[in-house]
VEXVO-221842 format. One line per field, with one value per residue (C-alpha): chain; residue number from 1; residue in three letters; x, z, y. Coordinates in pm, 1 decimal. Last residue first. Example, Ala and Ser with C-alpha at 12.3 -4.5 7.8 and 13.67 -1.06 7.14 Angstrom:
! VEXVO-221842
chain: (A:A)
n: (2:1)
res: (SER:ALA)
X: (1367.0:1230.0)
Z: (714.0:780.0)
Y: (-106.0:-450.0)
//
This chain:
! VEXVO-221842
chain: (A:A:A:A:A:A:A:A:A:A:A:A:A:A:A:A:A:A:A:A:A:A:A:A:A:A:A:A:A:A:A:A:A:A:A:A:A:A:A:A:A:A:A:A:A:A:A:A:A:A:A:A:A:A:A:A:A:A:A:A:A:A:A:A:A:A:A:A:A:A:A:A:A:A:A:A:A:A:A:A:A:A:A:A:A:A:A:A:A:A:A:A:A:A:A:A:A:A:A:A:A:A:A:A:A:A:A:A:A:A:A:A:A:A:A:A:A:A)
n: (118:117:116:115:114:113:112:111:110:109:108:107:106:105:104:103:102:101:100:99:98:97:96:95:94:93:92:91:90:89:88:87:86:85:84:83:82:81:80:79:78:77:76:75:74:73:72:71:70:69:68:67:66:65:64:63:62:61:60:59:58:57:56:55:54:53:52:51:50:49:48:47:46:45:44:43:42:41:40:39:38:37:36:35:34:33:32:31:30:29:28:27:26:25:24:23:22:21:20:19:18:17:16:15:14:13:12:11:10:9:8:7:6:5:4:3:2:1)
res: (UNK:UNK:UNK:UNK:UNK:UNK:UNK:UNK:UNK:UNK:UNK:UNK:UNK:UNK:UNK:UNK:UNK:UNK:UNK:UNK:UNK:UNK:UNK:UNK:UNK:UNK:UNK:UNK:UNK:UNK:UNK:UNK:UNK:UNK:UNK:UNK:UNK:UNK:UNK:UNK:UNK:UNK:UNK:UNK:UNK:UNK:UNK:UNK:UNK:UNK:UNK:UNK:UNK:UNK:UNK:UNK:UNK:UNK:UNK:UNK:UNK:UNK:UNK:UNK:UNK:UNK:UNK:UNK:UNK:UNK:UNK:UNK:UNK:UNK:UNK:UNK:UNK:UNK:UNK:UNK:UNK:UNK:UNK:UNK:UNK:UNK:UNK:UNK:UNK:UNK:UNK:UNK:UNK:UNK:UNK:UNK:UNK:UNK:UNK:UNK:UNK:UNK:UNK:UNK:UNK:UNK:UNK:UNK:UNK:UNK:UNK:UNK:UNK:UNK:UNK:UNK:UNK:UNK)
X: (137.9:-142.6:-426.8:-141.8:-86.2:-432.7:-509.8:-219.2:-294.6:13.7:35.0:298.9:214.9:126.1:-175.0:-241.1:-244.4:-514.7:-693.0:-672.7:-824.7:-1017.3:-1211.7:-1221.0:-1400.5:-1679.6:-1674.4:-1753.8:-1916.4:-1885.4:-1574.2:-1645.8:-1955.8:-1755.9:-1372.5:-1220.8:-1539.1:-1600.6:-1184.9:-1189.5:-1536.2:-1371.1:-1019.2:-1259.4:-1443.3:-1069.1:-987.9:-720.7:-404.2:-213.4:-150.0:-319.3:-443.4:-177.8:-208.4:-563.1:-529.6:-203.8:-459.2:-745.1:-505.2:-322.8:-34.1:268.4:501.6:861.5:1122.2:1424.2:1700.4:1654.3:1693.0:1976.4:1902.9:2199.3:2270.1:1965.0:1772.8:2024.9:1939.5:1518.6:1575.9:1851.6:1659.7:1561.3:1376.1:1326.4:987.5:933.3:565.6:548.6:284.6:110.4:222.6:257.9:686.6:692.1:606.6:779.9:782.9:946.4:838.6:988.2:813.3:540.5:255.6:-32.4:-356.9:-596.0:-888.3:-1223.4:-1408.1:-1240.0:-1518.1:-1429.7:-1721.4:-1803.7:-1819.9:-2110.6)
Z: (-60.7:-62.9:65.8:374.2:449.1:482.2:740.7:952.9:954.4:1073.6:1429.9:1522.5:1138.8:1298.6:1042.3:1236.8:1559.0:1459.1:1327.1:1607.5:1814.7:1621.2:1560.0:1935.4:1998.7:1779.9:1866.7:2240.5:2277.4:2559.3:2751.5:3059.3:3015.2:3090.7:3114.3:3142.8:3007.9:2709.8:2637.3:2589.7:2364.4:2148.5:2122.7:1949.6:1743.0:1622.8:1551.8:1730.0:1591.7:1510.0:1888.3:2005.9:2309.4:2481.7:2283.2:2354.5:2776.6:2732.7:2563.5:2803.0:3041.7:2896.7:2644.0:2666.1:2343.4:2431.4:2248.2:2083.7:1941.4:2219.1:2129.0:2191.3:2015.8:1805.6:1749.7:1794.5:1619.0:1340.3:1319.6:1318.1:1038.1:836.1:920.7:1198.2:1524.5:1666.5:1832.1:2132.5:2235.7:2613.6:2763.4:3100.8:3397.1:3596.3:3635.9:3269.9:3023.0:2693.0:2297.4:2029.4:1688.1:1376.0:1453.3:1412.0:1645.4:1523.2:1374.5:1272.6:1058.4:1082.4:1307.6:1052.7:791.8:394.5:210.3:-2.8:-375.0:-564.9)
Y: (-1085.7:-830.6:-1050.3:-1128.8:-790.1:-717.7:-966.8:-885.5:-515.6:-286.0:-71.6:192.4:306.5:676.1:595.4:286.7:381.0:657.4:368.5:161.5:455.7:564.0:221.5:154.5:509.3:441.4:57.0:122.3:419.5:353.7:230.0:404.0:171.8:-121.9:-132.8:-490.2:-665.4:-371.0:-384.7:-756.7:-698.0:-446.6:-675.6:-929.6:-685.8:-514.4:-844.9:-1100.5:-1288.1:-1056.9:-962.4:-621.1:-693.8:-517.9:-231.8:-228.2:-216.0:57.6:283.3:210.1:303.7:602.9:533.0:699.5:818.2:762.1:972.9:862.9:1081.7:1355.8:1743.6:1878.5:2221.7:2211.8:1827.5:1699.0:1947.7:1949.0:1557.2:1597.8:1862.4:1578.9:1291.1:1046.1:1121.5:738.3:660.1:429.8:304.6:371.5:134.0:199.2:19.5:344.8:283.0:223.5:-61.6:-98.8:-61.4:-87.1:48.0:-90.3:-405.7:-295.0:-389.0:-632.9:-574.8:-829.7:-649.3:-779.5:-498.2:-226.2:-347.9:-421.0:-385.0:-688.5:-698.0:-738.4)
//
């Protein structure tokens, strides 16, 4: 029987297409670039910015700096437990989200699974 793959084992790492930076606060900006045609009439016509910054609240900030390639999701999890305690709770619930929310805005890839693909 095959086993289940589990979110607490996957490496994730930033993409690369996706820079990022700290602001005045300390907390992490990821930057996004509006491409396309709708995204390029916008710019033109409405002026709407080609980049925008997308802020990250503490805890936030705390996991995208943990995020590395070389760490799991458990591993960041217990980093963000000592740094934020019970305001943290429930831990792996909210963790998981998280990462996975930053995954499907693809600011974050999986090392792990990158490398079973290859």
């Amino acid at each position: 029987m095959a086993q289940k793959e589990n979110l607490l084992d996957y490496v994730p790492r930033h993409n690369k297409l996706y820079p990022w930076h700290f602001n005045k606060e300390g907390h992490v900006e990821v930057q996004i670039e509006h491409v396309g045609p709708f995204h390029k009439i916008a710019q033109v016509f409405f002026k709407r910015p080609r980049y925008s910054d997308i802020e990250l609240e503490d805890m936030g900030s705390f996991i995208w700096q943990q995020i590395d390639g070389q760490k799991t999701v458990f591993e960041i999890g217990k980093l963000l437990h000592e740094e934020f305690g019970d305001r943290a709770e429930p831990l792996y619930d909210r963790l998981g989200a998280y990462i996975q929310s930053l995954h499907e805005q693809k600011f974050i890839v999986y090392e792990n699974k990158l490398q079973k693909e290859i």
